[in-house]
C-alpha positions as CSV (number, residue, x, y, z in Angstrom):
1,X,-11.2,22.3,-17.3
2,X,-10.8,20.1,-20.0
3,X,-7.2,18.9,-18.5
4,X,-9.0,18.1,-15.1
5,X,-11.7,16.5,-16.8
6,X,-9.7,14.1,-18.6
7,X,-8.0,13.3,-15.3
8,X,-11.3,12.7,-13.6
9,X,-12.4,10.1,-16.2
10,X,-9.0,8.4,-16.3
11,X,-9.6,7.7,-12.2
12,X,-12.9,6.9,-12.6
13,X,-12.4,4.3,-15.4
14,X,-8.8,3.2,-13.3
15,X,-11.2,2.2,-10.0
16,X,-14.0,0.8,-12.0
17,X,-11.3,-1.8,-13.8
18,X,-10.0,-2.7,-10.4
19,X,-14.0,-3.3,-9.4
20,X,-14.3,-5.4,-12.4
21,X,-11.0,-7.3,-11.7
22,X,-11.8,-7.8,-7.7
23,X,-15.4,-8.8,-7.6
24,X,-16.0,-11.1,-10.5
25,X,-19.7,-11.7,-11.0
26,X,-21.5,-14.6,-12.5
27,X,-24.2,-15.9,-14.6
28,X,-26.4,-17.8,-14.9
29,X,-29.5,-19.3,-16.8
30,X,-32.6,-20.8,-15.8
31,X,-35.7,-21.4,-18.4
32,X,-38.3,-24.6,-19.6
33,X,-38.5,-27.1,-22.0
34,X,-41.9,-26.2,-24.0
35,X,-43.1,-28.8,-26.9
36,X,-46.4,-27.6,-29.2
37,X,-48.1,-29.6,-31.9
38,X,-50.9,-26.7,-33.7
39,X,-53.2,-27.9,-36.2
40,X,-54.5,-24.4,-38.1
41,X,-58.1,-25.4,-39.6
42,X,-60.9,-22.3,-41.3
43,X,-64.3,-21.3,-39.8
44,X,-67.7,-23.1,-40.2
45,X,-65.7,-26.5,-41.7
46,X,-63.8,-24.3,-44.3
47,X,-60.2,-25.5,-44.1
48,X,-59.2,-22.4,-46.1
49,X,-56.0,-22.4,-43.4
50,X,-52.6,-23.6,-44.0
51,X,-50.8,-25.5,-41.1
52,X,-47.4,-26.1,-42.6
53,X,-44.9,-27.4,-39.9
54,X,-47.1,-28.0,-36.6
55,X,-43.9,-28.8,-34.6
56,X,-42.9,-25.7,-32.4
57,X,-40.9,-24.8,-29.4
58,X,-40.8,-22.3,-26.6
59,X,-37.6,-20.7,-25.3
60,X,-38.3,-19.3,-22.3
61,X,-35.0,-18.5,-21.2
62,X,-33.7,-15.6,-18.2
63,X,-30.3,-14.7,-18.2
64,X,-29.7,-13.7,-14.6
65,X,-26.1,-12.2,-13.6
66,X,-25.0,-10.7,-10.0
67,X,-22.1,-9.7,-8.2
68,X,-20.7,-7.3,-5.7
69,X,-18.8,-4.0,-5.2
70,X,-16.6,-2.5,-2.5
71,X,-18.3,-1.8,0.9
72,X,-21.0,-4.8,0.6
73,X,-23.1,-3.2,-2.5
74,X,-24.6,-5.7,-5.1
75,X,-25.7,-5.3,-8.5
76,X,-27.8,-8.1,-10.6
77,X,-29.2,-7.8,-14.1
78,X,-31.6,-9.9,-15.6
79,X,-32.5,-10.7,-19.5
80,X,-35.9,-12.7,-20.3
81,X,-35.6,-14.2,-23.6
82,X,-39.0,-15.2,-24.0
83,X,-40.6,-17.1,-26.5
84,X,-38.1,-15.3,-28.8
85,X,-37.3,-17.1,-32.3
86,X,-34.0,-15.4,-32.6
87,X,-31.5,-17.9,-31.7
88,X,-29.2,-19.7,-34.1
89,X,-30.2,-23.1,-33.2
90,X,-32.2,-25.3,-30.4
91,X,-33.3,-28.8,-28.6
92,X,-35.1,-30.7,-26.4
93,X,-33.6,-33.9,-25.5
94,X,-34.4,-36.7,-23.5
95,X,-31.8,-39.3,-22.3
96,X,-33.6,-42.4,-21.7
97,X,-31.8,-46.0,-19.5
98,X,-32.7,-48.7,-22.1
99,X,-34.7,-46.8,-24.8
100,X,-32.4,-44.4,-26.6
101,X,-32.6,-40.7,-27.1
102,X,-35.0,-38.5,-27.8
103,X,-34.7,-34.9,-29.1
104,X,-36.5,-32.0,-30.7
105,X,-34.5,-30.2,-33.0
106,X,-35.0,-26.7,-34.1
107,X,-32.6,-25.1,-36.9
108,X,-29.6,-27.3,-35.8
109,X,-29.0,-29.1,-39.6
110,X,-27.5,-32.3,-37.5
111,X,-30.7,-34.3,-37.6
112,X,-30.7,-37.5,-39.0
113,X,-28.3,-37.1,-42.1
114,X,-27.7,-33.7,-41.6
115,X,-24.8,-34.3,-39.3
116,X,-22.8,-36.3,-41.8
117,X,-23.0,-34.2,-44.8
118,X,-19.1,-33.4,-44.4
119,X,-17.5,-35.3,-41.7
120,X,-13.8,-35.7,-43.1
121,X,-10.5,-34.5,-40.9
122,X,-9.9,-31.3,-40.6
123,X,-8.1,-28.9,-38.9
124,X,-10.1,-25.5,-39.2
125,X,-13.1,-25.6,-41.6
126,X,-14.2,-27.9,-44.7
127,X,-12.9,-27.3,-47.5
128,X,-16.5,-25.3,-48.7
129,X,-16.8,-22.9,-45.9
130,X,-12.9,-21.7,-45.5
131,X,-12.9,-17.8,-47.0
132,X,-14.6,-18.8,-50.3
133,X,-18.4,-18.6,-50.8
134,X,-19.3,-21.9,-52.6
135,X,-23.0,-22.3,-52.1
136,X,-22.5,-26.1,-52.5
137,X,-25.4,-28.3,-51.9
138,X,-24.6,-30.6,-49.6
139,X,-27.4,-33.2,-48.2
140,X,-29.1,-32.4,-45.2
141,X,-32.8,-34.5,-45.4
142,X,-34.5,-32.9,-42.3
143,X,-31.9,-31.3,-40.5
144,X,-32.8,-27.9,-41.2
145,X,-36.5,-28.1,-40.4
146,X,-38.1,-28.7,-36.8
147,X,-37.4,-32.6,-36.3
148,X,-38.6,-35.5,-34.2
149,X,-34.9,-37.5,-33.6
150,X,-34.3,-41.0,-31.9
151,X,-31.3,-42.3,-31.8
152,X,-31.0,-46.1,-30.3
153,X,-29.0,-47.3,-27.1
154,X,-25.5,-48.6,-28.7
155,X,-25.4,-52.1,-29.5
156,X,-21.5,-53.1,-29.7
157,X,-20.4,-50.3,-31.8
158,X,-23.4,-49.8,-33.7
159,X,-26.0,-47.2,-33.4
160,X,-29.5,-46.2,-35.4
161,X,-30.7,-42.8,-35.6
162,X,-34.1,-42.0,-36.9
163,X,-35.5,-38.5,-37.9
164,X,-39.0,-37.6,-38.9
165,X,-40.7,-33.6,-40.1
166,X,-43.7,-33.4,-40.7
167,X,-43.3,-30.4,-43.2
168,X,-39.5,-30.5,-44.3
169,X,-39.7,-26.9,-45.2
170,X,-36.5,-25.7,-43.4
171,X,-38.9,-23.5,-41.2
172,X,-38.9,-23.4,-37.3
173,X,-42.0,-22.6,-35.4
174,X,-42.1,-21.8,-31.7
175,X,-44.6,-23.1,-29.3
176,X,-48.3,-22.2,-30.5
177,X,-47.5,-21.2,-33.8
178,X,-47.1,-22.8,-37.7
179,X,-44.7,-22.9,-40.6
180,X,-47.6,-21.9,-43.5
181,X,-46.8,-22.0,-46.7
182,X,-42.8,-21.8,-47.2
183,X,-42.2,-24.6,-49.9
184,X,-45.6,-26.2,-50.8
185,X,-44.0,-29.2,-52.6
186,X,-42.3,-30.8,-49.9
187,X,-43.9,-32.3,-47.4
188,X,-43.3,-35.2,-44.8
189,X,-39.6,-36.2,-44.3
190,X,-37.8,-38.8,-42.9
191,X,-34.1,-39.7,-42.2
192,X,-32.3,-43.0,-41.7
193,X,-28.8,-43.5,-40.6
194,X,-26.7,-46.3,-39.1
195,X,-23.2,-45.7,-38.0
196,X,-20.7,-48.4,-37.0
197,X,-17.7,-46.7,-35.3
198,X,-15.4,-49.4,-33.2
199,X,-12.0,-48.3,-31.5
200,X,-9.6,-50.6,-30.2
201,X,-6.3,-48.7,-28.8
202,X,-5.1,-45.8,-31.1
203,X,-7.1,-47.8,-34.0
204,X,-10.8,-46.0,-34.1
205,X,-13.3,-46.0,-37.4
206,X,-16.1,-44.3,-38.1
207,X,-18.6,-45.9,-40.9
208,X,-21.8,-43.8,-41.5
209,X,-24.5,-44.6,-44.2
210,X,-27.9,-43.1,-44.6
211,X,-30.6,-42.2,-46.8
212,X,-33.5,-39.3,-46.9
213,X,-37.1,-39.0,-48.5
214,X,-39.0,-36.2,-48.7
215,X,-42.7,-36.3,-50.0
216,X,-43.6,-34.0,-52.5
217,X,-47.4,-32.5,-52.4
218,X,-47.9,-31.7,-56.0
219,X,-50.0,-33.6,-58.2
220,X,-47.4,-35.5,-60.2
221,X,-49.7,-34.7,-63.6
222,X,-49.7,-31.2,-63.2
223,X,-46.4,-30.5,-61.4
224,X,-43.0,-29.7,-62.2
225,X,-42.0,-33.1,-60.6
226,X,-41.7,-36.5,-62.4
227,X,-42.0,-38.1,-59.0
228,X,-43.7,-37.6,-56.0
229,X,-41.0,-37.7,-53.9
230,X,-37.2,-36.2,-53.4
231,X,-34.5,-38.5,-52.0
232,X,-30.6,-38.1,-50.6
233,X,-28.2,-40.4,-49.6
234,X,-24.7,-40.3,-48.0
235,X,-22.0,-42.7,-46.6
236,X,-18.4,-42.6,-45.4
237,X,-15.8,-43.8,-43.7
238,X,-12.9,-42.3,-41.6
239,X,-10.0,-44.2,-39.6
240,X,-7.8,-42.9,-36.7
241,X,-4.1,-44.7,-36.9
242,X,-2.7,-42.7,-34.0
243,X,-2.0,-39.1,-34.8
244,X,-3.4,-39.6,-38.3
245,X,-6.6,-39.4,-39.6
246,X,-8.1,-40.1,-43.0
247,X,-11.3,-40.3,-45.0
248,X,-13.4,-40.5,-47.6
249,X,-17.3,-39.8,-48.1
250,X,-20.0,-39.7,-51.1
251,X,-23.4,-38.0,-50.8
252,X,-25.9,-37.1,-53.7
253,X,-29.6,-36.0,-54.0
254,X,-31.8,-36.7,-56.9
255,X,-35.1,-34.7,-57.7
256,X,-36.3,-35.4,-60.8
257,X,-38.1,-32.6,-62.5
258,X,-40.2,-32.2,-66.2
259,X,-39.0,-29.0,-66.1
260,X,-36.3,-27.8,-68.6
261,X,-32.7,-26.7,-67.5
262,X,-33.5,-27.1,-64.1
263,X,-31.5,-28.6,-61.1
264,X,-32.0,-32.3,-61.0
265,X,-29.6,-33.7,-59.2
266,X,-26.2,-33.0,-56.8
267,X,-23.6,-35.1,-56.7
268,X,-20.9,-34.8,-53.8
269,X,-17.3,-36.5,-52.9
270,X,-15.0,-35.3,-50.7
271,X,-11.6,-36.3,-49.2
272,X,-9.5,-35.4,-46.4
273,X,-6.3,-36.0,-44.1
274,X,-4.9,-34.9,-40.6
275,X,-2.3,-35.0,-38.5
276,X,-2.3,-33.9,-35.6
277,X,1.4,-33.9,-34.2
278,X,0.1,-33.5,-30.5
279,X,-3.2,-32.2,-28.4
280,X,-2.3,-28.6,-29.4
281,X,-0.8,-28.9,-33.2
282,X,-2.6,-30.4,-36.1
283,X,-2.0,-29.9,-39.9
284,X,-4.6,-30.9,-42.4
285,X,-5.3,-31.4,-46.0
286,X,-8.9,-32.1,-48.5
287,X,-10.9,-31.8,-51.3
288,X,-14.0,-31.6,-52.4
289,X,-15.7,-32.1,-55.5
290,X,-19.6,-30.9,-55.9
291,X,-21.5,-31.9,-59.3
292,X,-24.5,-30.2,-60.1
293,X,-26.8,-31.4,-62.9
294,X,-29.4,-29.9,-65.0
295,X,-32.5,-31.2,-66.3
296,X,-31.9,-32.2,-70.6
297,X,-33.0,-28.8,-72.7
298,X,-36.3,-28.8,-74.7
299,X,-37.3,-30.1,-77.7
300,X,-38.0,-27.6,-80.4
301,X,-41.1,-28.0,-83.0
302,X,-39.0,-29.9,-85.6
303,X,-38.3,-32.3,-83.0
304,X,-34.5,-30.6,-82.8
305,X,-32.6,-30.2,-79.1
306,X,-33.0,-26.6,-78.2
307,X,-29.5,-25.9,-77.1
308,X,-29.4,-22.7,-74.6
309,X,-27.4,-20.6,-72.2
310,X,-24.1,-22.4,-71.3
311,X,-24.6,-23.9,-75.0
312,X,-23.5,-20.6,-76.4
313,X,-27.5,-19.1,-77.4
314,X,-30.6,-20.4,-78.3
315,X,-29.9,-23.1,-81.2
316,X,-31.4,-26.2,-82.8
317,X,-29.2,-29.1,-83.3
318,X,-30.2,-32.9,-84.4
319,X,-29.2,-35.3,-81.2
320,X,-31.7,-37.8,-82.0
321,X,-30.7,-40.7,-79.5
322,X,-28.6,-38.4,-77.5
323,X,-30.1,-37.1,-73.5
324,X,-28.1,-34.1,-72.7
325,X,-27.7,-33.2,-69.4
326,X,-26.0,-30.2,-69.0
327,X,-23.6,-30.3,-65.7
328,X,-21.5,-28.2,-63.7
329,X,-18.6,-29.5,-61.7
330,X,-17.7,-27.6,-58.7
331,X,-13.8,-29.0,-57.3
332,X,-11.7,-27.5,-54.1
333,X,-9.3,-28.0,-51.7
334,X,-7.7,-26.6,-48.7
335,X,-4.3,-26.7,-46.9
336,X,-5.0,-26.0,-42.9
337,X,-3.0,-25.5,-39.6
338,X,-4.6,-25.0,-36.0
339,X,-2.3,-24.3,-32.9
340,X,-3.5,-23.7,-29.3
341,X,-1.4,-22.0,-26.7
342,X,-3.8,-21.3,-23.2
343,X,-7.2,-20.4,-24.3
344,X,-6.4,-19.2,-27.4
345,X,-6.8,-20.8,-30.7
346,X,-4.8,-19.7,-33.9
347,X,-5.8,-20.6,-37.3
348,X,-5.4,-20.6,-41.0
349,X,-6.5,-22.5,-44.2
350,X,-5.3,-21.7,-47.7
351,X,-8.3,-22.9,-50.0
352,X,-8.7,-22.9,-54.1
353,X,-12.3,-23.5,-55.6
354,X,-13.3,-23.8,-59.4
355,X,-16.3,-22.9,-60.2
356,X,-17.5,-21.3,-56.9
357,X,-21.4,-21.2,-56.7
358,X,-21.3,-24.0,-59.9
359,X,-20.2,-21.0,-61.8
360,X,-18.7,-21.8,-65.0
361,X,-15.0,-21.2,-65.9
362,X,-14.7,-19.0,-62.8
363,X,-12.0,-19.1,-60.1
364,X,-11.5,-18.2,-56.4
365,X,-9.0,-18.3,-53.4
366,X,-8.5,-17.4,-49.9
367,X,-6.3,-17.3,-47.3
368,X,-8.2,-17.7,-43.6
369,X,-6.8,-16.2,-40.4
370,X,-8.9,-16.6,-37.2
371,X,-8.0,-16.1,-33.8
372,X,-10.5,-17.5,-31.3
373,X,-10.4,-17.2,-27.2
374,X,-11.9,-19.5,-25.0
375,X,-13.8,-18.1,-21.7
């Protein structure tokens, strides 16, 4: 029995592959565009409610697939996805004649600056994200919340893209609902970046600058913040001479804080080079370089520095005249070769990080194998 069951399933699996192969099905998707504002106010003029981010979206989406078997039989399935916040990222965009573009961005990160906080040649992956865990900061201004974009028509070879949160929190609402309280200190955010990026035969550049300011809520007597605002700033350049690419690129964010031994700023630089011998062969090289810095350690009774933690304990020590600013200097780069052959795509980077995560005299490396397939 068990001999003529096996037997059984391998026929039935044989005819069901040659199903499969014959009668192909399809899919496909049909859904709406839905755009919410919601204001969250209490009862009887109380505004005991928090609103947060009042930008949502709906993602009303059906996945609908069908196809057909031997003697004229059809199968369909279908897969409502509705008003779900479980996908990875989302938009609504209009494309206007003379006025630009307009999009609604939900947990994308390429809003206004966002898109530019690493754009140097590479073959595989940037230098932070290729097998070791870096948890660099790298500056995004309201890319990862819910964002109003507009990017202008091109003039020449020059375009403006504007960005605007109402509550850059990093959270994303859908339709009819509210961020509440994620990060009460920042508030309103907006982006602006101007790129220039001319190409004249196998000569192309790309020259991106932009700047980010985020309100801050807090009452600037009370609060942890010396300002009421947090701001970030990026620019770069790349040029295309042919098959090679190079670039270079600076970005930083500055939060100034009362606080002691806390982040106050990030510093970032990065560099990179490609070559990519034809459509299917490329070979890369960067680096990166990611500098975070602390806020200067109290002040002790006598009017001493406190020294602490990566000062080796908790001392006193006269540094009258001196600011100390404890820092942290993350560095990396990455060797990286990509080949395609059909539609697949084989990979690999060799990458070295000190300091991963900004931590001190540490070390890391990996070696980064992916095989992707196109379909």
């Amino acid at each position: 029995m068990k001999k003529i069951s096996k037997y059984g399933l391998s026929a039935l699996c044989g005819s069901l592959a040659a199903v499969s192969a014959a009668h192909a099905g399809s899919m496909s998707v049909t859904g709406n565009a839905h755009l919410t504002w919601t204001e969250v106010g209490g009862k009887s003029g109380n505004n005991n409610s928090v609103t947060g981010q009042p930008l949502g979206m709906k993602t009303n989406l059906s996945f609908v697939g069908n196809g057909e078997l031997d003697g004229g039989q059809t199968f369909s399935v279908t897969i409502a996805h509705t008003d779900k916040a479980t996908w990875s990222s989302a938009n609504i965009t209009l494309n206007t004649n003379s006025l630009g573009t307009w999009k609604l961005s939900s947990a994308e990160g390429g809003g206004g600056i966002g898109g530019y906080d690493d754009n140097m040649p590479r073959a595989v992956e940037e230098v932070w994200d290729a097998g070791v865990s870096t948890n660099v900061n790298l500056q995004k201004g309201v890319g990862s919340s819910t964002n109003l974009q507009w990017e202008s028509p091109r003039i020449g070879a020059t375009t403006l893209r504007l960005a605007w949160a109402p509550e850059n929190d990093g959270t994303q609402p859908t339709d009819k609902s509210v961020g509440g309280i994620t990060n009460a200190d920042r508030e309103r955010g907006l982006d602006a970046l101007l790129r220039v990026n001319p190409s004249i035969g196998a000569f192309g550049a790309d020259f991106f600058v932009g700047y980010s300011e985020t309100s801050l809520g807090n009452d600037p007597g009370t609060d942890k913040a010396i300002e009421s605002r947090d701001r970030e700033g990026v620019a770069g350049l790349t040029l295309d001479l042919g098959p090679l690419s190079i670039g270079g690129q600076i970005s930083g964010e500055y939060m100034p804080t009362r606080s002691t031994n806390t982040t106050e700023y990030y510093g970032n630089s990065s560099i990179g080079v490609a070559f990519n011998v034809n459509d299917d062969l490329s070979f890369s090289y960067a680096e990166m370089r990611s500098l975070k810095g602390n806020s200067k350690p109290s002040q002790g009774s006598n009017g001493r520095t406190k020294l602490a933690g990566a000062y080796g304990g908790p001392i006193d020590e006269d540094v009258s005249g001196m600011t100390l600013t404890p820092k942290t200097e993350m560095t990396g780069e990455s060797w990286q070769i990509a080949y395609t052959v059909g539609g697949v795509a084989l990979k690999y980077a060799n990458t070295e990080v000190t300091n991963p995560g900004y931590n001190k005299n540490t070390e890391a490396d990996a070696q980064l194998f992916i095989m992707s397939m196109a379909f």
